[in-house]
C-alpha positions as CSV (number, residue, x, y, z in Angstrom):
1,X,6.1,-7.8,-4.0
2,X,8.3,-4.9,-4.2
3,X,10.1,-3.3,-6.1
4,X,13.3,0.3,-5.2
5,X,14.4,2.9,-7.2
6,X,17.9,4.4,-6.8
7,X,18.6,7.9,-6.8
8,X,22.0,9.5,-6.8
9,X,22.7,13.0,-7.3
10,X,26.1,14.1,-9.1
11,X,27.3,16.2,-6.1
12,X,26.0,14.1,-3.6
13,X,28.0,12.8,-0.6
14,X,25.6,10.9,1.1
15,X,24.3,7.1,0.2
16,X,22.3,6.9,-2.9
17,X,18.3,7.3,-1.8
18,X,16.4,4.0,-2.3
19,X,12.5,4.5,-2.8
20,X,9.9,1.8,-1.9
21,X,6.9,0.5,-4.6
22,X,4.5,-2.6,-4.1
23,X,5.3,-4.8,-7.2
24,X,7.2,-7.5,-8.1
25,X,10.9,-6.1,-10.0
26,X,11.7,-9.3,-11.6
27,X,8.3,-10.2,-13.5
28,X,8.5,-6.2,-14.7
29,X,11.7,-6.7,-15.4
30,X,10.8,-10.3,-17.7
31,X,8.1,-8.7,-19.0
32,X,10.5,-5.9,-20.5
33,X,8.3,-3.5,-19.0
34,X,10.7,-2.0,-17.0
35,X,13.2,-0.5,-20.0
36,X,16.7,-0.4,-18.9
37,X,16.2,-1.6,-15.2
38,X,17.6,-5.0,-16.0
39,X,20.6,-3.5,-17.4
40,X,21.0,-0.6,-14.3
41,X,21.6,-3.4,-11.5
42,X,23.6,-6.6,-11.4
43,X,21.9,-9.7,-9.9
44,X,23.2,-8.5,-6.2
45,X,22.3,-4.8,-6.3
46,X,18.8,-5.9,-7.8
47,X,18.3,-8.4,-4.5
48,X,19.4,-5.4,-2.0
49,X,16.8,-3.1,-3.8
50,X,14.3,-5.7,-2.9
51,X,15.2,-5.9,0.4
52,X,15.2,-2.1,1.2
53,X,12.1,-1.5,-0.2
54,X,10.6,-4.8,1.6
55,X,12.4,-3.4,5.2
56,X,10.9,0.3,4.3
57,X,7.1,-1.3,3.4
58,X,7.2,-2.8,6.6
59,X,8.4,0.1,9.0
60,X,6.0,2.2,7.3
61,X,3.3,-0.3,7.9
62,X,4.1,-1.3,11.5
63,X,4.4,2.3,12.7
64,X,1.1,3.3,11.0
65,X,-0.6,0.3,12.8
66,X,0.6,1.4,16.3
67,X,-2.7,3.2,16.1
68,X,-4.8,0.5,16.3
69,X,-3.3,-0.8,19.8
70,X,-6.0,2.0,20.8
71,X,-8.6,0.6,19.0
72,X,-10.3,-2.8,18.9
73,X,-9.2,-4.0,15.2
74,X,-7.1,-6.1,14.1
75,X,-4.2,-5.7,11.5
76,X,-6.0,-8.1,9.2
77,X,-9.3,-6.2,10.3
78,X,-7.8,-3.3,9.0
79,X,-6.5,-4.2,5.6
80,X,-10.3,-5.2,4.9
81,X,-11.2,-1.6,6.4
82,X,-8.9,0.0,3.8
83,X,-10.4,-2.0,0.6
84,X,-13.5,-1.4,1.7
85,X,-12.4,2.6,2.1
86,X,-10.8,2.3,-1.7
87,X,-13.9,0.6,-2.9
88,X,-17.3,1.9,-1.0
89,X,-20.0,-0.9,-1.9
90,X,-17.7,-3.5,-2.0
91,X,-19.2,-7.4,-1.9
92,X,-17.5,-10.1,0.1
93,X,-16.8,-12.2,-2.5
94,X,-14.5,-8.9,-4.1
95,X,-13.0,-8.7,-0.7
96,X,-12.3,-12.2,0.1
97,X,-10.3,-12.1,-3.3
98,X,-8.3,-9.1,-2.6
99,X,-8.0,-10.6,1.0
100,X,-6.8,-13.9,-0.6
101,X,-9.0,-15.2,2.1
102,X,-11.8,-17.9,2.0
103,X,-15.5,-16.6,1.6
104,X,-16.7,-17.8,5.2
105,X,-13.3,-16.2,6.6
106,X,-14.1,-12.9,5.2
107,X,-17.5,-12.9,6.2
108,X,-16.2,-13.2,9.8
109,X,-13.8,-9.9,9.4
110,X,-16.6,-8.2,8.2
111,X,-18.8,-9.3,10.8
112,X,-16.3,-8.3,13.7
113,X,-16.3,-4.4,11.7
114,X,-19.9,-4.1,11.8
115,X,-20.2,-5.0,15.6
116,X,-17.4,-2.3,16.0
117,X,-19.6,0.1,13.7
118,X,-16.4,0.1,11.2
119,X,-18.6,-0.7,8.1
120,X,-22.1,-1.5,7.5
121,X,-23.7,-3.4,4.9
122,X,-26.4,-2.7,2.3
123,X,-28.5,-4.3,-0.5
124,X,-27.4,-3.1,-4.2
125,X,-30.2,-0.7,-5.2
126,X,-29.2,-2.0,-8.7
127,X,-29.4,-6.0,-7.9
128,X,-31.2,-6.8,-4.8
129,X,-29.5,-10.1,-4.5
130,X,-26.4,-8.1,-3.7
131,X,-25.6,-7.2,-0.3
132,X,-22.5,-4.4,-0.7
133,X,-20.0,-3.3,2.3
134,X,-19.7,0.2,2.7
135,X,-17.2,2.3,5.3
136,X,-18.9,3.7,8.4
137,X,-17.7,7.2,10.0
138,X,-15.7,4.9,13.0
139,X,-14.0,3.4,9.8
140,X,-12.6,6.4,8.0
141,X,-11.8,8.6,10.8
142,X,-9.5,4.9,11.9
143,X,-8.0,4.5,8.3
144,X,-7.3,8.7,8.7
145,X,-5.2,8.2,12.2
146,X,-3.2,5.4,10.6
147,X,-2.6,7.7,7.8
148,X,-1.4,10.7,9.8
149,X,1.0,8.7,11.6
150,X,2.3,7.3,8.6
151,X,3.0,10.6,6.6
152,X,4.8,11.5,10.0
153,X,7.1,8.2,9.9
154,X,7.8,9.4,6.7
155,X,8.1,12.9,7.0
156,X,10.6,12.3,10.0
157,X,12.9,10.0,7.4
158,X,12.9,11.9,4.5
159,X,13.6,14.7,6.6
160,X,17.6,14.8,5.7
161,X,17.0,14.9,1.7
162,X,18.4,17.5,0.1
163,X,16.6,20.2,-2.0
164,X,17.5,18.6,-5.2
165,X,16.2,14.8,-3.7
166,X,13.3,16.8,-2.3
167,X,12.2,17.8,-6.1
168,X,13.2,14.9,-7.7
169,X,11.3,12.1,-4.9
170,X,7.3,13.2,-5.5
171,X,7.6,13.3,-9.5
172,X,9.7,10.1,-9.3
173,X,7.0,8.1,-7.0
174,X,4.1,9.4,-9.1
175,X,5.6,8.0,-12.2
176,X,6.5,4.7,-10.8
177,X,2.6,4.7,-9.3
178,X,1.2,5.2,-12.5
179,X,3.4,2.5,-14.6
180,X,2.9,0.6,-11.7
181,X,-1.2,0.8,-12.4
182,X,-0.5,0.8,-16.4
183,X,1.2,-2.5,-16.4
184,X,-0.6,-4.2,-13.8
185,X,-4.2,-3.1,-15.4
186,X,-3.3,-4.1,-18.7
């Protein structure tokens, strides 16, 4: 699901900047969430915004996950890592949903990361029946490296913005975040 943004400046000489978000344009776009963006693109330019941001996603991701060649985790290892990170006492029935994965699958995963020392798990102090993942040092110093490598792979192509692209990019990505959240939290 995905979703780009096109910025283009009035002196600008360059191609227009197209900006990556996870979510899916057309429902936002049915919804009427998304004032005006139906109206901004035709049918074709709409498609080529979802590509772009679908190619940029990806070349983020797979440069960010060269890291884990040097470790012994898988990619779908490490997507559990990260919800657990965004979620710290985290059960496996919440994971296997935000996994899409089965219950016994998901229970494997997180049996591979606690072998590795990745995460650990731990009875709820407030329901005992509970047993809650949680991230291990091992895990968030992993979930850091892929991190740094990824705001390099973006530093390096963002590096030719301009000043006024430079300004306008952080504010734009933090208001698409938040109606991002707002309309998918509703």
């Amino acid at each position: 699901m995905s979703a780009l943004i096109h910025f283009h400046h009035p002196h600008q000489t360059h191609p227009p900047i197209f900006l990556f978000f996870s979510f899916d344009l057309r429902y936002y776009i049915d919804k009427g969430c998304l004032r005006g963006l139906a109206t901004m693109y035709d049918e074709q330019e709409t498609k080529s915004i979802e590509k772009s941001l679908r190619y940029i996603a990806s070349h983020v991701r797979v440069n960010g996950r060269e890291i884990l060649k040097h470790h012994d985790i898988s990619p779908l290892q490490f997507v559990a890592l990260q919800w657990v990170g965004d979620k710290d006492g985290i059960t496996i029935g919440e994971l296997a949903t935000r996994l899409y994965l089965a219950h016994s699958t998901t229970t494997d995963i997180v049996d591979k990361l606690e072998s590795g020392n990745y995460v650990r798990r731990d009875r709820s102090d407030k329901d005992k029946r509970l047993v809650l993942v949680s991230m291990e040092e091992k895990g968030r110093e992993i979930i850091q490296q892929v991190i740094d490598k990824r705001i390099d792979y973006i530093a390096k192509i963002t590096a030719n913005l301009d000043e006024a692209e430079r300004k306008i990019l952080p504010a734009a990505l933090e208001h698409v975040l938040r109606e991002s959240e707002r309309i998918t939290y509703e």
